[in-house]
C-alpha positions in Angstrom: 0.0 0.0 0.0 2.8 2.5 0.8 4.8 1.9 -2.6 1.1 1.9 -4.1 0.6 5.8 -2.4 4.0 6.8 -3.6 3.2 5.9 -7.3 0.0 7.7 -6.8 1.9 10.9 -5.5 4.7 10.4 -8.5 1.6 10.2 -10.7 0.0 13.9 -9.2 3.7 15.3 -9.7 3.3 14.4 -13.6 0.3 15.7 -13.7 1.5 19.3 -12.4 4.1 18.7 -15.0 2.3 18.2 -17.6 0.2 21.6 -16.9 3.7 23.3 -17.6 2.0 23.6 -21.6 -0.5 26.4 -20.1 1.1 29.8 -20.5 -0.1 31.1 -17.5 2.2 28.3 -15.5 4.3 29.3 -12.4 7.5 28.3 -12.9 8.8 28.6 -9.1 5.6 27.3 -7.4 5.6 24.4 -9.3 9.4 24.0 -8.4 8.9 24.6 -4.7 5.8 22.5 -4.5 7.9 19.2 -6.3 10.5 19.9 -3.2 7.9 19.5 -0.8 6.6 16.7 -2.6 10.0 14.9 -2.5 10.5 15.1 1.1 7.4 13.6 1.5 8.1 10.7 -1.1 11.3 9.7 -0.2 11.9 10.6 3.3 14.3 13.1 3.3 15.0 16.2 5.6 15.2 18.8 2.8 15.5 19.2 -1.3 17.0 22.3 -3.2 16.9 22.3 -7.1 19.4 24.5 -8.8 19.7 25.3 -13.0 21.7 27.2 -15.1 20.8 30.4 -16.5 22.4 31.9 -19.8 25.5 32.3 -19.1 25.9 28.6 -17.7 26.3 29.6 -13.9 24.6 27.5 -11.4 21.2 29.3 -9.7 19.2 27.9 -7.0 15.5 28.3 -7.9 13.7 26.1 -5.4 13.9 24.5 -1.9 11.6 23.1 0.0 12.5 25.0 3.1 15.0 28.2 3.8 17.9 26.1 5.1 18.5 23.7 2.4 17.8 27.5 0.1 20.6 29.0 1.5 22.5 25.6 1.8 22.8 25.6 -1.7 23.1 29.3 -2.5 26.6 28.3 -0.1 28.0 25.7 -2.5 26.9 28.3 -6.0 29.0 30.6 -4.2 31.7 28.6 -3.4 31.4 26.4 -6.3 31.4 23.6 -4.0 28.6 21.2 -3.5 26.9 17.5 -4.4 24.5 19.4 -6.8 27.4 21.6 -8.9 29.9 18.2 -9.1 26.3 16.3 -10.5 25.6 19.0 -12.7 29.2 19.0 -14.5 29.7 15.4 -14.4 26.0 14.8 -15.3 26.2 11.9 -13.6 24.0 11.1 -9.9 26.3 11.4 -6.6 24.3 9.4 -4.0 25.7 8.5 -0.2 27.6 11.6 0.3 28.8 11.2 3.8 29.2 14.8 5.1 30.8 13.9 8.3 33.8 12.5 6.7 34.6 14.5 4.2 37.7 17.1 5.1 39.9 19.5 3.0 41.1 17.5 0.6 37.6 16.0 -0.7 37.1 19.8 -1.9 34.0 19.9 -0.2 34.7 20.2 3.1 33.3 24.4 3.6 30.2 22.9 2.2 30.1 19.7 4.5 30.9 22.1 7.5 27.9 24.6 6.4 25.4 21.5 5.9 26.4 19.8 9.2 25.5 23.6 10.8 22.2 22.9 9.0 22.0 19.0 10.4 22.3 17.1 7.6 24.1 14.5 7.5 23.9 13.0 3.9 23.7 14.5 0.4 22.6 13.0 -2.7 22.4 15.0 -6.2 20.4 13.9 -9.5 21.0 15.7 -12.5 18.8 17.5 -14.4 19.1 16.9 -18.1 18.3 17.2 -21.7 20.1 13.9 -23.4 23.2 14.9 -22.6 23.4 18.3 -21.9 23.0 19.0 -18.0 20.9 21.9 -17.4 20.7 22.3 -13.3 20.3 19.6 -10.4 18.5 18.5 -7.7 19.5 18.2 -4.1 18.4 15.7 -1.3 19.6 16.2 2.4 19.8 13.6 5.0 19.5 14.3 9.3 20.2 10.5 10.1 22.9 8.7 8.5 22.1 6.2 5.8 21.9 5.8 2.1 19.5 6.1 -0.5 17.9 2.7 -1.8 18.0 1.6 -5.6 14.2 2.3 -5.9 14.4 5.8 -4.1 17.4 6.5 -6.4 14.8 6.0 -9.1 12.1 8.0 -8.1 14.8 10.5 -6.8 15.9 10.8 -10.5 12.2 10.7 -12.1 11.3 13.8 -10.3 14.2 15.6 -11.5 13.2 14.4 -15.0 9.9 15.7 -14.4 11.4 19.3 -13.5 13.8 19.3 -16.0 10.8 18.9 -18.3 9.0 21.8 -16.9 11.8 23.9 -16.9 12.2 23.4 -20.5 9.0 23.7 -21.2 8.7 27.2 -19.5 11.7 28.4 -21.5 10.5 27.0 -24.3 7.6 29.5 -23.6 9.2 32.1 -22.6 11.4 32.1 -26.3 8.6 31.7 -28.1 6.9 35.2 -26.5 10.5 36.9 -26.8 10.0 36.0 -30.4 6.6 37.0 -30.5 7.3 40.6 -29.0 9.8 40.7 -31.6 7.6 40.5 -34.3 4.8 42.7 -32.8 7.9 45.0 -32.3 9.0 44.6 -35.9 5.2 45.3 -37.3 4.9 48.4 -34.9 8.1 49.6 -36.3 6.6 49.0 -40.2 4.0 50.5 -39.0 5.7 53.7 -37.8 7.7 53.8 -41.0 4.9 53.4 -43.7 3.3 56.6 -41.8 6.6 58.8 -41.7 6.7 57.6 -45.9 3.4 59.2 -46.0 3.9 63.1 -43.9 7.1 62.9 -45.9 6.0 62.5 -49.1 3.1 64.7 -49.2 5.4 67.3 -47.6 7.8 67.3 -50.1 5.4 65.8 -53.0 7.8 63.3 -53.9 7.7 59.3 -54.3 7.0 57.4 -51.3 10.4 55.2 -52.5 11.8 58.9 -52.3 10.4 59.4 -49.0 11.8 55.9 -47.7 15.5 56.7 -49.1 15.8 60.0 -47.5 14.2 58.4 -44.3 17.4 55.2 -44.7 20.3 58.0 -45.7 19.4 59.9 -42.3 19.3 57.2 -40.1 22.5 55.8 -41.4 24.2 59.0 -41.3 23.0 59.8 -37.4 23.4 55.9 -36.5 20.0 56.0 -35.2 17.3 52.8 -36.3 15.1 53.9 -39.0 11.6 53.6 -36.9 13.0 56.1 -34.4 13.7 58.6 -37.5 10.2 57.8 -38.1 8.5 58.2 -34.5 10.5 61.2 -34.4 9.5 62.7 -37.1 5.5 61.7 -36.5 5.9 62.6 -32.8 7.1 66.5 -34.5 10.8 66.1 -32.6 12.1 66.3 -36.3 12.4 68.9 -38.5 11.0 67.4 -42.0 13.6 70.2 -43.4 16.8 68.5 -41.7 15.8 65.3 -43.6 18.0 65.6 -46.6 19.3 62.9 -49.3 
């Protein structure tokens, strides 16, 4: 009955996931929410999830309480940490005994900051597309042990399942940069098409005409052409300073 609940509970976390395809999705609620969620499923003390952002660097986004949070933000800063090592290797590191581990393991400032924290035992899954790593996720430990086969599983399904979401929500998020592009392109042709107009009645020329002397000032004041043109509707340019 208790492995049947814990499918059941996988199965809700999916679920969520899967709701990552509405726009209107929260990223970081969903995030925290899964943390929670694995504390509750495999019996662990605490969960942080951390993911790179443009540039590559290691960000936490998610804990499921302020202490494993700041536990993490600790090892980002230090470049130290279970969760860092997974995410470079792309590989899981399970067991990690933070009572043993001194100086020259290279994680010792971050062992002595979790055992502050009581924990006692790390584990880090990484979070993935094929094979490019694109955060992890953290379990902590109070009691001494290790993580079973079948909670490794699980352990490594839910950071799947947030990897997916993450994805998904920049997925999102390019395809409404790219959209604000384009409205920002149109607005822009828009703007431009008018400024053709004022200019070419003004000076009763072509509305080709209009558009070169529009191009030969921008390029000569290294200024885009729809701000010649906003400028010029908006009356901060002088149509007679608008010469070939």
């Amino acid at each position: 009955m208790k492995d049947m609940a814990r499918e059941e509970r996988v199965l809700e976390i999916v679920v969520e996931a899967i709701d990552t395809l509405t726009e209107d999705f929260d990223l970081i609620d969903f995030l925290h929410r899964m943390s929670v969620r694995c504390v509750e499923l495999l019996g662990v003390a605490a969960v942080g999830v951390v993911i790179a952002d443009e540039h590559g660097a290691l960000q936490p986004i998610a804990a499921s309480d302020e202490h494993a949070g700041l536990l993490e933000l600790f090892a980002l800063q230090h470049d130290r940490g279970p969760s860092a090592e997974s995410f470079r290797s792309g590989v899981a590191r399970l067991d990690v005994d933070l009572t043993g581990l001194g100086e020259a393991d290279g994680l010792g400032p971050f062992a002595r900051r979790a055992r502050e924290a009581g924990y006692l035992v790390a584990h880090a899954l990484p979070m993935r597309l094929r094979d490019r790593p694109i955060g992890a996720m953290s379990l902590f430990h109070t009691r001494a042990g290790t993580l079973t086969p079948a909670d490794a599983r699980v352990a490594q399904a839910l950071a799947d399942v947030a990897t997916i979401a993450i994805l998904q929500q920049r997925t999102l998020a390019q395809s409404n940069l790219e959209r604000a592009q384009l409205q920002a392109a149109l607005t822009s042709r828009i703007a431009i098409e008018q400024a053709k107009g004022v200019l070419s009645e003004r000076r009763q020329a072509s509305l080709d005409e209009a558009f070169a002397v529009l191009r030969t000032y921008a390029r000569a004041h290294g200024v885009r052409l729809a701000d010649v043109a906003r400028q010029l509707l908006d009356g901060e340019l002088d149509p007679a300073l608008l010469t070939r």
